[in-house]
N, C-alpha and C positions, 0 to 999 in steps of 0.2 A: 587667746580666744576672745573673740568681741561679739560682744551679746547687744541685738539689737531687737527687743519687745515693739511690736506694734505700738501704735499711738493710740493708748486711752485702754489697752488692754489688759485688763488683769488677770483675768486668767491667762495668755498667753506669757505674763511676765511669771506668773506662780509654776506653770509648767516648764519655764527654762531653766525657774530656781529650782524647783525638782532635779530634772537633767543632769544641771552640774552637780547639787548635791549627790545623786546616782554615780558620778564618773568619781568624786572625790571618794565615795563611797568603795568602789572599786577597788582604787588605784591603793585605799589604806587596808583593804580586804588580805584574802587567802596570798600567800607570797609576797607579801608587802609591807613583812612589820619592820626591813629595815628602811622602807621610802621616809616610813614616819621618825627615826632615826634621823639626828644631825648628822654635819658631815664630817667624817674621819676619817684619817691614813694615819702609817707608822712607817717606817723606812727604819731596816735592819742590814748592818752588811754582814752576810751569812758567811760566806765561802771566801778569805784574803788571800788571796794572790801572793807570794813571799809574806806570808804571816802564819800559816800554818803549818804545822809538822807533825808526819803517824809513820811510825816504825821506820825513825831515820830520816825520810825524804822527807824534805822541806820543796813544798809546793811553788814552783814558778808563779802559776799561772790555774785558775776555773774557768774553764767553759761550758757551753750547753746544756745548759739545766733539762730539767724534769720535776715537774710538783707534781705529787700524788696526796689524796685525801683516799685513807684505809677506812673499811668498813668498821670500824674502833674510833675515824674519827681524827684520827692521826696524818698532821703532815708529814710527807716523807718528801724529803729535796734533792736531789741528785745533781752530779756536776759529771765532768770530766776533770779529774785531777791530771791536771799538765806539768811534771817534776820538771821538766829540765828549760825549758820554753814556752811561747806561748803557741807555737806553731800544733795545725793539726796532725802529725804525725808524731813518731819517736816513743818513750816510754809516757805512756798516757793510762792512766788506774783511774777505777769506775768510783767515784767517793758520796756518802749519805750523809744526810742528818736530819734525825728525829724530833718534832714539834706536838706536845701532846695537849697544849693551851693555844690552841688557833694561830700557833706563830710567833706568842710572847715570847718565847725563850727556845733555847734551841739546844741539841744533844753537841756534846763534842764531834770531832771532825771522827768518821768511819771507813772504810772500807768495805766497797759487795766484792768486787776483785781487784788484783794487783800482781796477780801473777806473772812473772816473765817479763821479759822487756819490748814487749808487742803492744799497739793501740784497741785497747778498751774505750769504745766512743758512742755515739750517738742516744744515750739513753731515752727509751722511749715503756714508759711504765703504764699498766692499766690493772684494775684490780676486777677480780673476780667474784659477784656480790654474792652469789650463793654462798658460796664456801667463806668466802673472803681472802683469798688465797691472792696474793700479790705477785702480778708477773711483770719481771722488767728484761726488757729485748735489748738486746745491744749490736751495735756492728767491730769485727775486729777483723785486725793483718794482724802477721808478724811483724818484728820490729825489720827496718831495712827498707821496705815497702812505703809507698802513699802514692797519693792517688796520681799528682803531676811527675814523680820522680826529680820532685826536688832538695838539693841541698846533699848528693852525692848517693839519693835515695831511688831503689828501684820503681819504677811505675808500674802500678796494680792494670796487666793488660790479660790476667785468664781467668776463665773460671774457679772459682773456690778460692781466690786468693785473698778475697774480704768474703768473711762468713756473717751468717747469723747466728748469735749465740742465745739463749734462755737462761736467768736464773727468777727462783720462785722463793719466798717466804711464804708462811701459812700466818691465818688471821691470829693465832697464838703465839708468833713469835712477831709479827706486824711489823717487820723491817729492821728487827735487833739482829736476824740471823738469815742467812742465805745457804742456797741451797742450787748445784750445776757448776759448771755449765753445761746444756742440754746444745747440741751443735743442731739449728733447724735449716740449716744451709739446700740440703738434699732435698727436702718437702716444698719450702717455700722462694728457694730461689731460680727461677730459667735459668737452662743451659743459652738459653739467644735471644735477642732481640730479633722485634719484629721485621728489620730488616737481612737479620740470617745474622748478625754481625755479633760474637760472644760477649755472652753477660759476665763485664769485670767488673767494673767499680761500681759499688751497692751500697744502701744506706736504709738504714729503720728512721721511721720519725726526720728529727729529733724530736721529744716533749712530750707525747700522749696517745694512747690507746683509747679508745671507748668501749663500753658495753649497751649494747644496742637495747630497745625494748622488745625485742623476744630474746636476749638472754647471747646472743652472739659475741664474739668477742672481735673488736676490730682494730689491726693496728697501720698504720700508713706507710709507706715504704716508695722506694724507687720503681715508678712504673707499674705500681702494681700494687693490691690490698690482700694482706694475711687479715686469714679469719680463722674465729676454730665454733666448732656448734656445741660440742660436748665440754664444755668448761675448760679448757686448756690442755685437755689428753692430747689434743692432736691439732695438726695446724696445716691450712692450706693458702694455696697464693690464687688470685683473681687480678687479668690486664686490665690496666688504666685505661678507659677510654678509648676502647673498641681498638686497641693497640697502638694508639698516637701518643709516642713517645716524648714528652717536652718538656717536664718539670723531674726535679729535685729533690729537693725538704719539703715534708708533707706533711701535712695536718689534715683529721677529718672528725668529720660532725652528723650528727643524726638531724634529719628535720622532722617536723611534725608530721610529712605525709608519709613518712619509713625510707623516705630516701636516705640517701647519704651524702654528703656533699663535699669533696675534697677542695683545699684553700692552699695552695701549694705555690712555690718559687719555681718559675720558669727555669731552664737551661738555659744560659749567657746568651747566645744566640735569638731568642726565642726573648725572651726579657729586653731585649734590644729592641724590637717591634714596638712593643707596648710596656712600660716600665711599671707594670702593676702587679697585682695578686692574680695567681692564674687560678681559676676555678671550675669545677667539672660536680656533674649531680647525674644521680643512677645507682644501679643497685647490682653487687657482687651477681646475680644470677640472670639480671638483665642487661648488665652492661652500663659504662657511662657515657654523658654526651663528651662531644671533643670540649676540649681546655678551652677557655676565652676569658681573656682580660678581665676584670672589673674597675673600670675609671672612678670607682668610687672610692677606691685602697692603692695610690701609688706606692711603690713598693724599692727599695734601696735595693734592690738583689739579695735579700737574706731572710735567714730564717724567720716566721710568724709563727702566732698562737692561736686559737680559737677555742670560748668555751661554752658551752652548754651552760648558762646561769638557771634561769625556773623554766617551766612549763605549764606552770597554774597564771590561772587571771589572764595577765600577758604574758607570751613568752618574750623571753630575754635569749641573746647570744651577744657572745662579748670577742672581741677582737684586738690584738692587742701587738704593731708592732712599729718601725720608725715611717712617719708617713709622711717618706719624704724618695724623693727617686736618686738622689746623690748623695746621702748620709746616713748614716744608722744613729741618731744622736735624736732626733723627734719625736722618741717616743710617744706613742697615743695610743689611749683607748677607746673603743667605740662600743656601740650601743646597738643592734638593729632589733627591732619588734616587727618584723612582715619575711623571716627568717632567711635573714642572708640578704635580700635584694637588695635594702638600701641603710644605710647608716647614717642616720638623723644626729644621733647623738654621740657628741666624742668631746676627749680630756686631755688633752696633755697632761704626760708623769710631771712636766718642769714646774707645773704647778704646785706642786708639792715638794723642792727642792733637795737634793738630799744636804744630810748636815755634815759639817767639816772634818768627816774623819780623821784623827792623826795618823791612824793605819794606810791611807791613801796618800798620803805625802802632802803635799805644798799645796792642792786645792786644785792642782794643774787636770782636773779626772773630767770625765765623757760619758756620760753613761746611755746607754745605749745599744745595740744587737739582738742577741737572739733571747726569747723569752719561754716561759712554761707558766699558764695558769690551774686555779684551783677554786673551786669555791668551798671555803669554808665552813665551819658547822654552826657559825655565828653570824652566817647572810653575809660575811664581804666576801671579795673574789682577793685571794692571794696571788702574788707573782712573781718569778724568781727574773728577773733581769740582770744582766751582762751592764759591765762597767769597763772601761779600761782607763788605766791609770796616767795617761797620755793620749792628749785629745789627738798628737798628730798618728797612734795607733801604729807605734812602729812595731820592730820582731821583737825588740828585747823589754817593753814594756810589760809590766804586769796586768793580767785581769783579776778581776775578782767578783762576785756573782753578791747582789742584794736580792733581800726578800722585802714588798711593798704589798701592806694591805690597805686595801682601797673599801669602803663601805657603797653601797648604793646611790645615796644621796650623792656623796663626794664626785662618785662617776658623772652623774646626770648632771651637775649642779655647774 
């Protein structure tokens, strides 16, 4: 800011040193005690890829996270535990672990399921404030099945061959113990597509639910938003965008005017056009507008984050994924204050380097992909990011999943 006082004016120069002291005033006011905060991160590798083992199988490969913060306060991390590869099919088990100090330290490796030799995937968790009742959605096949019928594997082409599953924890057991599966495949999935053509391959999320300010519960899905009104008894499906079919991984968000705003990965095709973040705003009962680009988030073809930081003072929304249109290795975070339009401010993770794990090997590592935030109970924004342990990201390399907390200051700074 350049402050230019009239010539010979003093009250004119007293009223601008007001002003700013006003804005400084502000900016260290209600939602702001950590701006006044130096700057800090920590880099934790949570989830090792060929380093961990529960009941027998020793883990290939973590992917796709989910961070949840429980009304107790409580991080909860979610991966896809990958046993045999790193690939998204084959035996794939749903794996947790519990943070009860903002992320210092972390529970051993868990299990919500692992039954069978079917994919347990896309975890996408939202907690339920009344009760405090923890709901995490998942999409599953049987084993045999994926999506392209690769690797001698059948190709998911009918109804109900990828379902939606439900499991819940209560705020008294806050992610120690699980409870389902609840199959919500019949309530929340179309029998077709808008163009008559059968709804096969499906997907929740991955990474986040919300709960709206009147109490709704919303989670992001293929083509479409499950809600439920009555705290999670029951659950319904609402079309994307007056039925225009074009994105994939979803993420969505509340704005200040009650809208909702979905921040989603195009379909290959459609991502082709414009190599960004596809974005759509509108409301479950009023419908949303069609999908369109934002040149302001290039976008590698893969999974994003989006979080709701405050709502006091200024509102914050945070964004968080590689910003780059041919790599998933850029990761960055950004910053918007005028909700969603434009992104002023942003960080690269590389700023914060991660440290030379021996669990990672030779130094050879990438990190980068798909992400899940949270904001913590100590004003940083938590985040589970994707590594892989070879930059060239072939089949048989390991992943494995860090948690990185980032403070306020560090973001903007």
């Amino acid at each position: 800011m350049q402050l230019r006082p009239s010539a010979g004016s003093h009250r004119n120069s007293t009223r601008t040193l007001a002003v700013v002291l006003m804005l400084v005033t502000a900016l260290m006011s209600a939602g702001s005690p950590a701006l006044a905060a130096g700057q800090k991160h920590s880099e934790t590798l949570l989830f090792d890829g060929d380093g961990e083992t529960l009941n027998g199988t020793r883990y290939h490969s973590f992917r796709i996270p989910s961070l949840l913060r429980t009304t107790k306060d409580t991080l909860l991390a979610f991966a896809e535990g990958r046993a045999e590869s790193n690939r998204d099919y084959g035996n794939i088990n749903l794996m947790v672990k519990r943070s009860t100090d903002d992320g210092a330290s972390w529970s051993a490796l868990a299990e919500v399921v692992g039954t069978g030799q079917g994919t347990w995937g896309n975890p996408t968790a939202v907690v339920e404030r009344t009760s405090g009742t923890i709901l995490l959605f998942l999409s599953w096949n049987p084993a045999g099945l994926s999506q392209n019928g690769a690797d001698g594997t059948t190709r998911i082409s009918a109804w109900g061959e990828r379902r939606v599953k439900l499991f819940t924890s209560s705020k008294q057991e806050d992610g120690r113990t699980w409870h389902g599966p609840v199959d919500l495949t019949a309530a929340v999935t179309p029998k077709k597509h808008a163009d008559g053509s059968e709804w096969a391959w499906d997907a929740v999320g991955p990474g986040a639910g919300i709960e709206t300010s009147s109490g709704r519960l919303v989670i992001p899905a293929t083509n479409r938003t499950i809600y439920s009104d009555d705290g999670g008894t029951t659950f319904h499906s609402a079309p994307m965008a007056r039925g225009q079919e074009v994105t994939g991984e979803s993420s969505v968000l509340e704005l200040t005017d009650g809208r909702l705003m979905r921040n989603d990965t195009a379909v290959k095709a459609k991502w082709e056009t414009a190599k960004n973040r596809w974005i759509a705003r509108g409301t479950v009962e009023g419908g949303f507008t069609a999908y369109t680009p934002d040149p302001h988030l290039p976008d590698p073809h893969a999974q994003a984050s989006v979080l709701r930081y405050n709502l006091d003072t200024t509102p914050r929304i945070m964004f968080l994924n590689s910003a780059s249109t041919t790599n998933r290795r850029a990761m960055t975070i950004r910053v918007s204050t005028d909700e969603a339009v434009t992104w002023p401010v942003s960080r690269p993770l590389s700023d914060a380097p991660l440290p030379a794990w021996p669990q990672l090997g030779a130094g050879n590592v990438a990190e980068g992909g798909y992400s899940s935030m949270a904001k913590t109970a100590d004003l940083s924004v938590g985040a589970l990011v994707e590594v892989n342990e070879d930059v060239d990201a072939n089949e048989t390399s390991h992943r494995s999943i860090v948690f990185r907390k980032m403070n306020l200051p560090w973001i903007t700074g």
